[in-house]
C-alpha positions in Angstrom: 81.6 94.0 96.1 80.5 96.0 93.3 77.5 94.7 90.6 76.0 95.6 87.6 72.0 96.2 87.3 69.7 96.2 84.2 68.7 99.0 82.3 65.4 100.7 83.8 64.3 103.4 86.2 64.3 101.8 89.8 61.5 103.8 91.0 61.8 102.5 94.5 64.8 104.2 95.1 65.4 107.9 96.2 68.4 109.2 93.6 70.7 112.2 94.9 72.5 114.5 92.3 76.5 114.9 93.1 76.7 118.4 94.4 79.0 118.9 91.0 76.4 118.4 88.8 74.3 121.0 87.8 71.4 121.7 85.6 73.7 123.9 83.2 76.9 122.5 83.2 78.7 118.4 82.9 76.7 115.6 84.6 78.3 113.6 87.3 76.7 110.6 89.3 73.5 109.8 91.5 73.6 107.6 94.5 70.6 106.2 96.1 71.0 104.0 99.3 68.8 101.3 100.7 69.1 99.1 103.9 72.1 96.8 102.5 73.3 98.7 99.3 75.1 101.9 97.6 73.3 102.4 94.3 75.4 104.6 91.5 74.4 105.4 88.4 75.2 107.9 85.3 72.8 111.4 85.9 73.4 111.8 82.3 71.6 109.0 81.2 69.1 107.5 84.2 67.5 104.7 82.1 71.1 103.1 81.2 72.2 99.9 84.1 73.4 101.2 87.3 76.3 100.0 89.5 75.4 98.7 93.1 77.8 98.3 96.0 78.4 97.3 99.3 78.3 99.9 102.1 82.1 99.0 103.1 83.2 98.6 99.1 81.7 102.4 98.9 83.1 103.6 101.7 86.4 102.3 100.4 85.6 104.4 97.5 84.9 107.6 98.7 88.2 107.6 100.9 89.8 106.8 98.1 88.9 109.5 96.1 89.2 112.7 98.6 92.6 111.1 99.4 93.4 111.6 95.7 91.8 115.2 96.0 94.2 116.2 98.7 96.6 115.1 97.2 96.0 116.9 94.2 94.9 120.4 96.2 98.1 120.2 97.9 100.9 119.9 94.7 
C-alpha cells in the first residue's frame, strides 16, 4: 500500500539521499524508514508531500526496478 502525506518537513524522520544524487548534478529521491513504514519523497523539493509505503509494497519496488536495470545493462 502506497499513501500520500501533507506538505511539511517531518522532522522526526532520518532522510537518506539516493546514492545518484549529488550536490552538483539532477536530484533523485530520499527515503526515511521507521518501525512500520518506507517514507519517499522528492530531494529536489523537501517541503512538497511525501509518499509512504509498506515495507513489502517497497520491497516489491525495488525488485522491480533492478530487474528493469538488468535488463537494460544486458541489451
Amino acid at each position: 500500500m502506497i499513501r500520500k502525506h501533507t506538505a511539511g518537513v517531518d522532522t522526526s524522520l532520518t532522510w537518506v539521499k539516493s546514492s545518484y544524487s549529488s550536490d552538483d548534478g539532477p536530484s533523485c529521491v530520499e527515503v526515511a524508514t521507521d518501525a512500520e513504514q518506507i517514507h519517499i519523497r522528492d530531494s529536489k523539493d523537501v517541503t512538497r508531500p511525501h509518499l509512504t509505503a509498506s515495507p513489502t509494497a517497497w520491497s516489491t519496488f525495488v525488485a522491480l526496478v533492478h530487474g528493469s536495470s538488468a535488463a537494460t545493462r544486458s541489451r
